[in-house]
C-alpha positions as CSV (number, residue, x, y, z in Angstrom):
1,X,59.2,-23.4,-19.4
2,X,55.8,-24.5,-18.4
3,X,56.8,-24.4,-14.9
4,X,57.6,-20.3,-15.3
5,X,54.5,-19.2,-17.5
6,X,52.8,-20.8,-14.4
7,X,54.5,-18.5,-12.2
8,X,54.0,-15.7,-14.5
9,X,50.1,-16.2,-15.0
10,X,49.9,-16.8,-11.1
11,X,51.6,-13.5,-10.2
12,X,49.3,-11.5,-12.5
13,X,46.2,-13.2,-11.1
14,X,47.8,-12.2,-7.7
15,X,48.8,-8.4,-8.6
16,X,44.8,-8.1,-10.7
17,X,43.1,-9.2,-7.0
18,X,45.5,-6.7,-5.5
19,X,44.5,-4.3,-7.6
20,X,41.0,-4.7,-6.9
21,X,41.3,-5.3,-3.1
22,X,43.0,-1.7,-2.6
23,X,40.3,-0.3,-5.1
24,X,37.5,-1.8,-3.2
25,X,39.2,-1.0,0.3
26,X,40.2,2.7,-0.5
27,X,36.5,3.4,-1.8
28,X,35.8,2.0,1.3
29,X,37.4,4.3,3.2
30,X,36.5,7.2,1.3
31,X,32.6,6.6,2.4
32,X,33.4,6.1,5.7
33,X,35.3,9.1,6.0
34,X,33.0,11.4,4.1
35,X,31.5,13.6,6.4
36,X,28.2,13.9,4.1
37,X,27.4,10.2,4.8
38,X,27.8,10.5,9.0
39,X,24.9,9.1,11.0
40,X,22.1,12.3,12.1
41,X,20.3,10.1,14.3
42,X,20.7,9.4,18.1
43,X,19.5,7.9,21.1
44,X,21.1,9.2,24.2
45,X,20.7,8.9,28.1
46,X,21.3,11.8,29.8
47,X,22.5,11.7,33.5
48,X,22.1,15.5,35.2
49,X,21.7,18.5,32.8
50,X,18.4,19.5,31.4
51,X,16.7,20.0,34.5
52,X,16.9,15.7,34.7
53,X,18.4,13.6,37.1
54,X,18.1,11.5,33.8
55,X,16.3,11.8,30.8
56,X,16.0,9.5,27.7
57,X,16.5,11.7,24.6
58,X,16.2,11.5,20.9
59,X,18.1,14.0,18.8
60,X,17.9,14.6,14.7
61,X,21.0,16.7,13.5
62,X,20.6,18.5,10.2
63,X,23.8,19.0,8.2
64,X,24.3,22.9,7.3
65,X,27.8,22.2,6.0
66,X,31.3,20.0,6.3
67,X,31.9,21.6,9.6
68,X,28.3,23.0,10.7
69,X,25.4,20.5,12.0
70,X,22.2,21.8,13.9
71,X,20.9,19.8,16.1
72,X,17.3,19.4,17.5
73,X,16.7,17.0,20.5
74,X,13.2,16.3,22.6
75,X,13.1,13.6,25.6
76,X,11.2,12.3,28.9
77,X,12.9,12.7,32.3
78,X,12.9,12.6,35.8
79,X,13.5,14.8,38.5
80,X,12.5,15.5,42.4
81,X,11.5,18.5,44.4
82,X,14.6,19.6,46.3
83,X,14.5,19.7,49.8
84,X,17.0,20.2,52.3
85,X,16.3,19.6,56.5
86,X,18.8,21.2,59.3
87,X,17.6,19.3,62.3
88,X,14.1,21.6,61.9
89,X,12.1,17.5,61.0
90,X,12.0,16.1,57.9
91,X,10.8,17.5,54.7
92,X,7.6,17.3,53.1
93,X,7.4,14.2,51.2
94,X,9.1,15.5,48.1
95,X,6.8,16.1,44.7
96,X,8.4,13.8,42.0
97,X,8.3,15.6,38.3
98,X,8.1,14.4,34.8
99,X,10.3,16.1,32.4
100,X,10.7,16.9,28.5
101,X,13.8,18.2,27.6
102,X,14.2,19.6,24.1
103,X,16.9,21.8,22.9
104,X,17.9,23.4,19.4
105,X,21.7,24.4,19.2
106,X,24.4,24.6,16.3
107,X,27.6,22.5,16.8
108,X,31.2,23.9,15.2
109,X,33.9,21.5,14.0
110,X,35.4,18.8,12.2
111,X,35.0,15.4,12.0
112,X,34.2,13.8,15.3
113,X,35.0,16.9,17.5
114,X,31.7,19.4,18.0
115,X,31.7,22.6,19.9
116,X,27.8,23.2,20.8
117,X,26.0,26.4,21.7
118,X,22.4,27.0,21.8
119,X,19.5,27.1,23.9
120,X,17.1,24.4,25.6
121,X,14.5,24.6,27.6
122,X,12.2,22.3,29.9
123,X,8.9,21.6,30.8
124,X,7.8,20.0,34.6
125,X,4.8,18.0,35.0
126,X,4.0,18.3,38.6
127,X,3.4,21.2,41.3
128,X,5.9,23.4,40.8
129,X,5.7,27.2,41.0
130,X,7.7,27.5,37.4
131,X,6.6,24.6,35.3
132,X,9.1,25.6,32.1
133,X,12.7,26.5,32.6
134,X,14.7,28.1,29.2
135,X,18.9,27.8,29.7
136,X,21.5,28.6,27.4
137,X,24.2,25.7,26.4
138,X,27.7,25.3,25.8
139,X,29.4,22.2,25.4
140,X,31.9,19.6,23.7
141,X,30.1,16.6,21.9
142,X,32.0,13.7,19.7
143,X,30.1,12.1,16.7
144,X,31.0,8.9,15.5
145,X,31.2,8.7,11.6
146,X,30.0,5.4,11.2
147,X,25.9,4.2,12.1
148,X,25.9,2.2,15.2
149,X,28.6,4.1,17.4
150,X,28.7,6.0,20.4
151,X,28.4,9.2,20.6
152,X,29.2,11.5,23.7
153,X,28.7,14.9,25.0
154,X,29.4,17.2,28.0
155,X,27.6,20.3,28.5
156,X,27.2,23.3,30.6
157,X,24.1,25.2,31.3
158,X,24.4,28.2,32.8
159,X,21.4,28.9,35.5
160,X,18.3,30.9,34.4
161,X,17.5,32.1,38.1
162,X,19.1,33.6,40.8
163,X,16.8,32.3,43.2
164,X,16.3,28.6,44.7
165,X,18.6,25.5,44.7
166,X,21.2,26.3,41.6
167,X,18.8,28.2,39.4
168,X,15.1,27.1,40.4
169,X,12.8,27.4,42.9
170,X,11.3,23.7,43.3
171,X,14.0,21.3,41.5
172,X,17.8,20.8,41.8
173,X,19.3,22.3,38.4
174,X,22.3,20.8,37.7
175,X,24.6,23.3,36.0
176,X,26.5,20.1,34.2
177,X,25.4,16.8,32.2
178,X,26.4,14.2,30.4
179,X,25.4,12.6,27.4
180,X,26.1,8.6,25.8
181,X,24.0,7.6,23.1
182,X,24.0,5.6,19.6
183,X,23.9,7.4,16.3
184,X,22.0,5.8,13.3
């Protein structure tokens, strides 16, 4: 007899901490999954795009809606004047260019997934005939749900100018970049 009330007490205790432990780990889940608490904070490294061989960037999204997010971004790159020698001697030595990035766009989707559209532009520190360069952009990014995740992106910037090396007159514009970052 005292032997089974022992069971019997033991197996409640057991079933009560169930209890809890699902409680505790669906609630869990649920603020995790909520799209209202997802990180709008990153830091990113872009490689190509922007009118950067690379660029450090920080972006702040603002959240317009479950699946609407605009997105603001401002950042300090790199490129090089582009120059390109057919057996005529060398080129000049080439003018090295600071760049700032920045971009406002409006992203489209649900929970991780993003399609981006929007326009960015950049200003070049440096001698160059067209110191700010405006592009449209369209592209794919993924956003973590959780702080402290990585979050991606590939866009595609269609070129501002008919003339010079893929859309401008003194730099290289890559049509195509890529983003990895953390969001907080």
């Amino acid at each position: 007899m005292y032997f089974s009330k022992l069971i019997l007490v033991s197996l409640l205790c057991f079933f009560a901490i169930e209890i809890k432990a699902q409680e505790k780990s669906i609630s869990q889940i649920e603020k995790i999954q909520s799209v209202e608490d997802r990180p709008l904070n990153n830091i990113s490294l872009n490689l190509l795009g922007d009118a950067s061989y690379i660029s450090i960037n920080y972006e702040k999204q603002y959240l317009v809606g479950k699946s609407y997010i605009l997105s603001t971004k401002l950042g300090l790159g790199y490129n090089q004047e582009f120059c390109i020698s057919f057996g005529t001697g060398s080129c000049s030595p080439v003018e090295d260019y600071l760049t700032i990035p920045h971009h406002f766009t409006a992203n489209i989707g649900k929970r991780r997934s993003f399609f981006e559209f929007g326009l960015g532009g950049t200003i070049l520190y440096g001698e160059t005939s067209e110191p700010y360069i405006l592009y449209p952009i369209i592209g794919y990014r993924f956003l973590p749900m959780q702080s402290n995740k990585i979050n991606f992106r590939l866009y595609f910037l269609p070129p501002p100018y008919a003339d010079g090396p893929s859309g401008h007159p003194d730099i290289l514009f890559s049509i195509v970049g890529v983003s990895l970052g953390i969001s907080f």
